[in-house]
C-alpha positions as CSV (number, residue, x, y, z in Angstrom):
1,X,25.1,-190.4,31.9
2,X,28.0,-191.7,30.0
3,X,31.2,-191.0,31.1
4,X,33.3,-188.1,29.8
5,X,36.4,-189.6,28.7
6,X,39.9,-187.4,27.8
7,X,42.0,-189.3,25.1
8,X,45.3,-187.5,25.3
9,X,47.5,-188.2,22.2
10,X,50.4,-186.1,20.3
11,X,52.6,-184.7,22.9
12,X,56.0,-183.5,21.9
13,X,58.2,-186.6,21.8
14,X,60.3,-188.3,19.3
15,X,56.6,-190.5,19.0
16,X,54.5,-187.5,18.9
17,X,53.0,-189.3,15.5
18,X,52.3,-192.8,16.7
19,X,50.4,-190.8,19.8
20,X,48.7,-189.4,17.3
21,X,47.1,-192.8,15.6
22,X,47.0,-194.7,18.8
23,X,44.9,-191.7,20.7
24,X,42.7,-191.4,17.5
25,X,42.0,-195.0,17.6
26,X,41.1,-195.2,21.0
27,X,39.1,-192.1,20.7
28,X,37.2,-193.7,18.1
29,X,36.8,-197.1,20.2
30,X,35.7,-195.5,22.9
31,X,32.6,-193.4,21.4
32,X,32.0,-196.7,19.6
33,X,31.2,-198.4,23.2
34,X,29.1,-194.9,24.7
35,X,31.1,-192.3,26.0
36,X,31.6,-189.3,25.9
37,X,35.4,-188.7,24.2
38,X,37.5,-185.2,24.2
39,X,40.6,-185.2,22.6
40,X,43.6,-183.6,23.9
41,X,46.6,-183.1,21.8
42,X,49.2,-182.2,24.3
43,X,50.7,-179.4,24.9
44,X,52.2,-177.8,28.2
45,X,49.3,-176.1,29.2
46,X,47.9,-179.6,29.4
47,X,46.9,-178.9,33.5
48,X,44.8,-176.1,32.7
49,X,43.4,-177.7,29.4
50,X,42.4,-180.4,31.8
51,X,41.0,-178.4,34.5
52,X,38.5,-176.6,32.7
53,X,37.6,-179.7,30.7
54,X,36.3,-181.3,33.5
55,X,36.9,-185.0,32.4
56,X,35.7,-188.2,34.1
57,X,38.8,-190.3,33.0
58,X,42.1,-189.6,31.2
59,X,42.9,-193.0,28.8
60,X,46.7,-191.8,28.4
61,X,47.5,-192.4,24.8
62,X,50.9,-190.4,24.8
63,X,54.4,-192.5,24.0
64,X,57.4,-191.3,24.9
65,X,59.0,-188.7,27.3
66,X,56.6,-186.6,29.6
67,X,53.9,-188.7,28.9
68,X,55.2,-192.5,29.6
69,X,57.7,-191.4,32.2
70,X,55.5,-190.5,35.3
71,X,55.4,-186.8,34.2
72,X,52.1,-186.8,33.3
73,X,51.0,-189.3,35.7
74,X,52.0,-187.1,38.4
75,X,50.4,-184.2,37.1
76,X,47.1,-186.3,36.9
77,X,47.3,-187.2,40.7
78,X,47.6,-184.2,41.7
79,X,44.7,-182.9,39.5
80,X,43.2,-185.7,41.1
81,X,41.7,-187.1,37.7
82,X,41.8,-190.9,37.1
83,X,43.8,-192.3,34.3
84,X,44.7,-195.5,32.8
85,X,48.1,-197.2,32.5
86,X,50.6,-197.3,34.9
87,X,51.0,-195.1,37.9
88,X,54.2,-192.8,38.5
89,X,56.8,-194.8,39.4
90,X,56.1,-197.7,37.4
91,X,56.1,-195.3,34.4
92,X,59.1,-193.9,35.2
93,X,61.3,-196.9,36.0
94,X,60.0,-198.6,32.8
95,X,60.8,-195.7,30.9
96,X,64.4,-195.9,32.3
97,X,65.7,-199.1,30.5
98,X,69.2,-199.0,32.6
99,X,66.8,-198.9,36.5
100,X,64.4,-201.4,34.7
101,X,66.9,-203.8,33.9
102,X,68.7,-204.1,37.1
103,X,64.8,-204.9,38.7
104,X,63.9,-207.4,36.0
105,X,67.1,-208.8,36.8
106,X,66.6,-208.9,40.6
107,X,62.9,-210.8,40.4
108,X,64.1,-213.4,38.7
109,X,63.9,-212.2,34.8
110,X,66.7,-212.5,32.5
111,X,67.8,-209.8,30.7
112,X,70.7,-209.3,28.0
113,X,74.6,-208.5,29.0
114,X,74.9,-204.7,28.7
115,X,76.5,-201.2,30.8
116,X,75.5,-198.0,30.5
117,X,77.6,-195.8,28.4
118,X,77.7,-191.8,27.6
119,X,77.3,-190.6,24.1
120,X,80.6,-189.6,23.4
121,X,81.7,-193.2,25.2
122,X,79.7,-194.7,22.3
123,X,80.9,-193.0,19.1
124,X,84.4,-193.0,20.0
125,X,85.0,-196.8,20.0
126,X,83.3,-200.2,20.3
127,X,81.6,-200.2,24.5
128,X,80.8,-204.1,23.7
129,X,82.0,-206.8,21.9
130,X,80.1,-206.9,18.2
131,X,77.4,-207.8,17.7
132,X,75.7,-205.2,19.7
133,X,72.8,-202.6,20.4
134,X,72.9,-199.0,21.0
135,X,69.4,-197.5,22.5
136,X,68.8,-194.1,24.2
137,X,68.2,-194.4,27.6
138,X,64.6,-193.2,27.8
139,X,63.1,-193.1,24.2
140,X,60.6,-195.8,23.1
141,X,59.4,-197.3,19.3
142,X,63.1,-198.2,18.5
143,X,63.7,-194.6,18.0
144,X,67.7,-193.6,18.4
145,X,68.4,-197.1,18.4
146,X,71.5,-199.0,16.2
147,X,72.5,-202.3,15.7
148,X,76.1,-202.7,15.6
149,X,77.4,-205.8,13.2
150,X,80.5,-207.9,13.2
151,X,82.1,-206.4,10.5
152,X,81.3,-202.7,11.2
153,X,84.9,-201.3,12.1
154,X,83.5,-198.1,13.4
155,X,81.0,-196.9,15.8
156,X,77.5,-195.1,14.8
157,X,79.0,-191.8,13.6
158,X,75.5,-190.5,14.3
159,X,76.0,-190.2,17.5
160,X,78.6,-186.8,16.9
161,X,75.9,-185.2,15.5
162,X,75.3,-181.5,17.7
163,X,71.8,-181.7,17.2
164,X,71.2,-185.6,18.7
165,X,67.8,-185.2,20.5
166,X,67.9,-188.6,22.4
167,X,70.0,-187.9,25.5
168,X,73.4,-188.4,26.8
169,X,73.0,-191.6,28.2
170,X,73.0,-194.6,25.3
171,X,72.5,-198.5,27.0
172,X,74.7,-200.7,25.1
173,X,73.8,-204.3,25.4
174,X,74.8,-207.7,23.3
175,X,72.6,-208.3,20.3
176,X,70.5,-211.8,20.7
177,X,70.0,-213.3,17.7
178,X,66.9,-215.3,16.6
179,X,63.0,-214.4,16.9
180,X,61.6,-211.2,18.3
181,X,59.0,-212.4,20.6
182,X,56.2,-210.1,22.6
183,X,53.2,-210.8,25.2
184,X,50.8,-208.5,26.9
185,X,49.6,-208.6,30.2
186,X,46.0,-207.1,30.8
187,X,45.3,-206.5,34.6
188,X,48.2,-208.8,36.0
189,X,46.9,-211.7,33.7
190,X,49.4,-212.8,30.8
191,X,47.7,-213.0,27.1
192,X,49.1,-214.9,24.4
193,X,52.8,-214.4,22.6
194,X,53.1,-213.2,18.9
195,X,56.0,-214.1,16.8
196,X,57.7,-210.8,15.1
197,X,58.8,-211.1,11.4
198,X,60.2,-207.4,10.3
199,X,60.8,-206.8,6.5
200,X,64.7,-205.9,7.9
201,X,67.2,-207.5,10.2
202,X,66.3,-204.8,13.4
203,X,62.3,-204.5,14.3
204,X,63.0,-200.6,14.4
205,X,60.5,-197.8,14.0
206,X,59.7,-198.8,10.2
207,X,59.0,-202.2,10.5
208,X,56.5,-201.5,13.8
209,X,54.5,-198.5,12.3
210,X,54.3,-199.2,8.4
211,X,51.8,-201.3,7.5
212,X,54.0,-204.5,5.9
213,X,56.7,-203.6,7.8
214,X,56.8,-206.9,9.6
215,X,54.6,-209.6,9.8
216,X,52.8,-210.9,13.1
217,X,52.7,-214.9,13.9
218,X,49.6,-215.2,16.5
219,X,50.7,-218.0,18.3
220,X,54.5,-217.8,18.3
221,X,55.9,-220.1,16.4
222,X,57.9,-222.0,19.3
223,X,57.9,-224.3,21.9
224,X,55.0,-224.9,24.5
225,X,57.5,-224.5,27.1
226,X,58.9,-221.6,26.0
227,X,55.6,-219.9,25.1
228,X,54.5,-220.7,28.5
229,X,57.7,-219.5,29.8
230,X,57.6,-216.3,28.0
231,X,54.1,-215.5,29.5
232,X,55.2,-216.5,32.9
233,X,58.4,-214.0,32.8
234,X,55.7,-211.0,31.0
235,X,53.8,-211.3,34.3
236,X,56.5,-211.6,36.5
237,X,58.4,-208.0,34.5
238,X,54.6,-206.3,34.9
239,X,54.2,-207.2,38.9
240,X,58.6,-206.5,39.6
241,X,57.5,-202.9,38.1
242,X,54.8,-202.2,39.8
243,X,52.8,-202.0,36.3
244,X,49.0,-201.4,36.5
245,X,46.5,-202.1,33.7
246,X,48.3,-202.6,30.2
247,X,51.5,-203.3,29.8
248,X,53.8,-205.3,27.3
249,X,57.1,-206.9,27.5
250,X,59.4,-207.5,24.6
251,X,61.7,-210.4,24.4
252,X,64.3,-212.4,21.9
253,X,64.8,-215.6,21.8
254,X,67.7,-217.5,20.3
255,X,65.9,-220.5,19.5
256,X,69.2,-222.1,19.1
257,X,69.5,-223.2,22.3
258,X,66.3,-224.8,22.5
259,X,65.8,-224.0,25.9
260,X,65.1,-221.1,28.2
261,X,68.6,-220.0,28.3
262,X,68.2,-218.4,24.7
263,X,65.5,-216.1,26.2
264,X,66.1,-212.5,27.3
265,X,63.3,-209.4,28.0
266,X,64.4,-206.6,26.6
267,X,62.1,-204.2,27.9
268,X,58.2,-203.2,29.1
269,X,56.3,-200.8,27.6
270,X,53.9,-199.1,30.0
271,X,51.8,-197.2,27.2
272,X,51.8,-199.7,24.2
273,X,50.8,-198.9,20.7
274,X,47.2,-199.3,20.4
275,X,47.5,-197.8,16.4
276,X,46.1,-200.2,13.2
277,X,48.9,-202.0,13.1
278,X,49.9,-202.5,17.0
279,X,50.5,-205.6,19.0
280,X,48.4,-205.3,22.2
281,X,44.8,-205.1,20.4
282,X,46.4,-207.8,17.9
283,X,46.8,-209.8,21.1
284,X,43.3,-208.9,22.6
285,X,41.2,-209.9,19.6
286,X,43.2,-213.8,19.7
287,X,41.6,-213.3,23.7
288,X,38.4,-212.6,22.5
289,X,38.0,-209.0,23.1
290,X,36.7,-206.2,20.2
291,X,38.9,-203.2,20.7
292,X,35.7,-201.6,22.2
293,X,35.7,-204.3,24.9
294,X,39.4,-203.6,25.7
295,X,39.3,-199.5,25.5
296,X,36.1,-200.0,27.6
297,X,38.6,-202.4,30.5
298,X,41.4,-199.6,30.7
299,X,38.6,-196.6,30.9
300,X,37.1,-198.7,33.4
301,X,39.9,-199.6,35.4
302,X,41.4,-196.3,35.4
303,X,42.4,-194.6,38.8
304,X,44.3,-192.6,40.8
305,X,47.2,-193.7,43.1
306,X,48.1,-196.3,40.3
């Protein structure tokens, strides 16, 4: 018998609607290949949806809070249900950009200039010199995240608002100018790197969900030493967190330099995008696998103590 696969998508994050298209497509992708799919939109009864489901594997297709951070990933363990992506603490020092960064750091990858800074901190005058970025903490997709230019006098006003949804805790870091670079790594084993074009100056939620938003340059545009270089340092980010099957690290590059000193990881994802217009199957097709072949790897690699 096939296997019964979970697909849980939705959630109640900030990227409760990219869940939704990544879960459906991978839903889709995996009856495509045989098995048997339920799909689980999220919500906190999610243990005992789960238990009386009775699934085989979970293929985690949430983003964001609760189900990138290790919360879920916990929850699975002790259900004792196998699941795909990353295990808890890898998922939950990814998700921390601040923790991440001082590991990525530490094995050897370079990372950009930056402190952590409180809300309040960041609204009431500039934490870095300009140019620089402004990004929550613990949110993925570019959400909550501001670029601050050179000739902006004041800080993101935004940030006073009562109702800000993205934490207290903002990590403000100088902006690297040049190309937005991005490489998976599929079971400890770089693939290629794509070159990012966005439609704006910042690769922000837009740009990576609406289709023309940006435009995707499969191989990067750049040096062989550098491309080489960017895979190396993906790996290196995926094994320094502890990752386990999928992840993907995003870089810039100032390709002024024309060296490696103009290159800087900005973060790893431990649950990419897998929706039409996402980078990881984008990068799985130039390896030669359908997006039926790769849903089938992660169901199949799924398991517990990850």
């Amino acid at each position: 018998m096939s296997k019964h696969v979970a697909v849980l998508l939705g959630g109640w994050s900030a990227e409760r609607e990219v869940s939704l298209r990544s879960g459906e497509a991978c839903a889709k992708a995996a009856e495509s290949v045989g098995y048997r799919v339920s799909r689980v939109d999220v919500g906190r009864d999610i243990a005992q949806v789960l238990t009386e489901l009775k699934p085989d594997v979970v293929l985690n297709a949430l983003h964001g809070p609760f189900g990138e951070d290790g919360t879920i990933q916990g929850m699975l363990e002790i259900l004792g249900i196998p699941y795909t992506h990353s295990g808890v603490l890898a998922s939950a020092l990814a998700m921390d950009k601040a923790q991440a960064k001082i590991v990525l750091a530490a094995h050897g990858v370079p990372v950009p200039h930056g402190r952590l800074v409180t809300r309040a901190e960041a609204a009431k005058a500039h934490v870095l010199p300009r140019p620089y970025v402004l990004k929550p903490v613990r949110e993925g997709s570019s959400v909550g995240v501001f670029i601050v230019n050179e000739d902006q006098e004041f800080p993101p006003q935004e940030l006073n608002r009562p109702d800000w949804p993205h934490g207290e805790l903002l990590l403000a870091e100088s902006y690297i100018p040049g190309l937005e670079l991005t490489c998976a790594v599929m079971g400890g084993e770089p693939l290629d790197v794509i070159e990012i074009q966005s439609a704006v100056r910042f690769y922000d939620y837009e740009a990576k969900y609406a289709p023309g938003g940006s435009v995707h340059i499969l191989p990067a545009r750049i040096l062989p030493k550098i491309y080489q270089k960017v895979r190396m340092l993906a790996a290196r980010a995926h094994e320094a967190l502890g990752c386990r099957g999928i992840s993907r690290a995003d870089f810039r590059y100032d390709d002024r330099t024309g060296d490696e000193s103009g290159l800087f990881c900005l973060e790893v994802n431990t649950q990419p995008g897998m929706t039409e217009t996402s980078l990881v199957p984008e990068l799985a097709a130039h390896a030669g696998h359908s997006f039926g072949e790769l849903v089938r790897w992660m169901v199949e690699d799924a398991s517990l103590d990850r």
